[in-house]
C-alpha positions in Angstrom: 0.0 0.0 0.0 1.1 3.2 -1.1 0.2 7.4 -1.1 -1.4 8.9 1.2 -5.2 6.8 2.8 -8.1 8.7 4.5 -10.1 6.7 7.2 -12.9 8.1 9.3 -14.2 6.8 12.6 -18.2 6.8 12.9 -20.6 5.3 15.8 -21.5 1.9 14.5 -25.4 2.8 13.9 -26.5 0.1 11.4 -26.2 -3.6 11.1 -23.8 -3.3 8.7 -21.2 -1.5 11.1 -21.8 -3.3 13.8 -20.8 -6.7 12.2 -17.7 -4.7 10.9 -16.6 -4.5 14.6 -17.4 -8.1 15.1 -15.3 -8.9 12.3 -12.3 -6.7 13.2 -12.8 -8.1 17.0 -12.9 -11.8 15.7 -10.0 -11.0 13.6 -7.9 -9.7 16.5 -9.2 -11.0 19.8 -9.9 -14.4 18.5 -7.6 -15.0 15.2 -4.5 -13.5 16.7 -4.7 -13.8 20.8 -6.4 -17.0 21.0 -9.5 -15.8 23.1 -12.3 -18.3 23.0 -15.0 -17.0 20.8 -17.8 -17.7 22.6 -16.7 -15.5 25.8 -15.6 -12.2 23.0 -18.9 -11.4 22.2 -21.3 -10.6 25.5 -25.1 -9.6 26.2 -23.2 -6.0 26.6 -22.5 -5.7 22.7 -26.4 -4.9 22.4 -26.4 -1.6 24.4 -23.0 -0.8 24.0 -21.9 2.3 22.0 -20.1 0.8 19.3 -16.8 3.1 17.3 -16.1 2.0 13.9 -12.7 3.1 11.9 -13.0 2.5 8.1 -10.4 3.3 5.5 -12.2 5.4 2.5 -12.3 2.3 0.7 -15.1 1.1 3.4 -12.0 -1.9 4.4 -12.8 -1.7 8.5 -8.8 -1.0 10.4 -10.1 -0.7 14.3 -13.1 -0.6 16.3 -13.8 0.1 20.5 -17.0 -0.2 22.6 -18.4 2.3 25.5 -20.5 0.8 27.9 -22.1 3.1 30.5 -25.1 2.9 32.9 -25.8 -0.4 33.9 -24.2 -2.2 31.6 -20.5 -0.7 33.3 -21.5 -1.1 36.7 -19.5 -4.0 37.1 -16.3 -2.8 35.2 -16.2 0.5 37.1 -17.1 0.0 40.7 -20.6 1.1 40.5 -20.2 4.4 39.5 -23.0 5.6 37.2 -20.9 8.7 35.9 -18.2 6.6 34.7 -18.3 4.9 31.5 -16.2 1.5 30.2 -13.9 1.2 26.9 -13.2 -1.9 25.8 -12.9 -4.2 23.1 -10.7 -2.0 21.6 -9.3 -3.9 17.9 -6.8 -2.2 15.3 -6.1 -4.6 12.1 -2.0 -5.3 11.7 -2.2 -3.0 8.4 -3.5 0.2 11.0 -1.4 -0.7 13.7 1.0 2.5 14.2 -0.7 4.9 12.1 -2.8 6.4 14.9 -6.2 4.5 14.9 -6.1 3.0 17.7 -5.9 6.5 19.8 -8.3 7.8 17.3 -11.0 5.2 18.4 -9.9 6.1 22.2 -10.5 9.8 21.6 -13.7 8.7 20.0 -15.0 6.8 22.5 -14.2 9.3 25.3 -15.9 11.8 22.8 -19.1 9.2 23.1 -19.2 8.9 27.0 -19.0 12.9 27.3 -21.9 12.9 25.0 -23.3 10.8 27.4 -23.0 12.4 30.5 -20.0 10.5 32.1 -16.8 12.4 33.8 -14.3 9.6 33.5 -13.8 5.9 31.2 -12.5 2.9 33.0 -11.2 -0.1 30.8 -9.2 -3.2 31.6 -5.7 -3.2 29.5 -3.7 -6.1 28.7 -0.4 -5.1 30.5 1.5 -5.4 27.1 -0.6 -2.0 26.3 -0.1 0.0 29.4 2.3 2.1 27.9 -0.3 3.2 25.1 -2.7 4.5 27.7 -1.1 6.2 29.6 0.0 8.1 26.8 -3.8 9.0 26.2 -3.7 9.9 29.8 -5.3 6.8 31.9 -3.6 5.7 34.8 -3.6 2.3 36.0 -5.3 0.7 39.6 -5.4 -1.8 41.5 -3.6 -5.5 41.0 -3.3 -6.9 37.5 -6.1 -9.7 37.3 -6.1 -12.0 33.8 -8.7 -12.3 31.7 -9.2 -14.7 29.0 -5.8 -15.9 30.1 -4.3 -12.4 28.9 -2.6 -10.3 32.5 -4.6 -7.6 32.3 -4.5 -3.9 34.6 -7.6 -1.3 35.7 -7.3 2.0 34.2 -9.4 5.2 34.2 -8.8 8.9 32.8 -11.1 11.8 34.2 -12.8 13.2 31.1 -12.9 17.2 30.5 -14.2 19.4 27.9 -10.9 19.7 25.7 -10.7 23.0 23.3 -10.6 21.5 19.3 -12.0 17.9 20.1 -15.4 17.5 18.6 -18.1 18.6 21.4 -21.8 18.4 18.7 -21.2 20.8 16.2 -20.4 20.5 12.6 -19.7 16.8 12.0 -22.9 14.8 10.6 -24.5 13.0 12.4 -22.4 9.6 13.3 -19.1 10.9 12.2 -16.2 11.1 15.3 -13.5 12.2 12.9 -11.8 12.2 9.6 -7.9 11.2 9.2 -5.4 10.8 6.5 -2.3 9.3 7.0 1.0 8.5 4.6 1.3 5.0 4.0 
């Protein structure tokens, strides 16, 4: 792949995008870490807010997931104002061009939508490093899940001059990005 690609990240709205996260999820999560299908999709994919990035081809690099409400209770301590990312996917081809902090950004962007002042998620320890550069800060003990060490982190959310806050994007469109390739 050469020249220079344009990818946008959008909320998943219709079916279609929503079994674009599925795939890039099965792809990653279950192709390439070994995670057990059957426990990588949950009864929290119907409620979640789900973050699609698609190259301007329509090929789907990355995807994340915001829970909040009930449906986080468990990942965040019970706090209602505190929203969970996870499932948070970027194909090998998009890995290092940005789309994975995009899809962050975008799901943070969801949450404050939403109400919530902070977004919790579980990291596998490998990725530490890439969240705290986004500004979460890991808690407690590492735990495993799905056999994968995995940390608590959260980042306090705050209206950020420049980052999209309602106006001018249509309506399901977090941002637009060009990279070189």
């Amino acid at each position: 792949m050469s020249g220079t690609r344009a990818y946008v990240i959008r909320v998943a709205e219709d079916p279609a995008d929503r079994e674009a996260c599925f795939a890039v999820r099965k792809e990653v999560f279950v192709g390439e870490q070994g995670v057990p299908e059957d426990i990588e999709y949950d009864a929290h994919d119907a409620g979640a807010v789900h973050v699609l990035a698609v190259r301007e081809d329509g090929v789907p690099l990355g995807t994340g997931r915001l829970l909040y409400g009930a449906g986080a209770a468990a990942k965040t301590g019970g706090d209602p104002s505190v929203g969970s990312l996870g499932r948070l996917a970027v194909t090998r081809e998009a890995r290092g061009l940005g789309v994975g902090a995009a899809l962050v950004r975008a799901v943070e962007d969801a949450a404050h939508a939403r109400g919530l002042t902070a977004v919790d998620l579980h990291a596998q320890t490998h990725a530490l490093g890439f969240y705290e550069r986004l500004g979460y800060r890991a808690y407690g003990p590492e735990f495993p899940d799905a056999g994968i060490p995995h940390r608590a982190m959260r980042r306090a959310l705050r209206r950020q001059p420049g980052r999209r806050g309602g106006g001018g994007a249509p309506k399901g469109l977090v941002a637009g990005v060009t990279w070189q390739a």
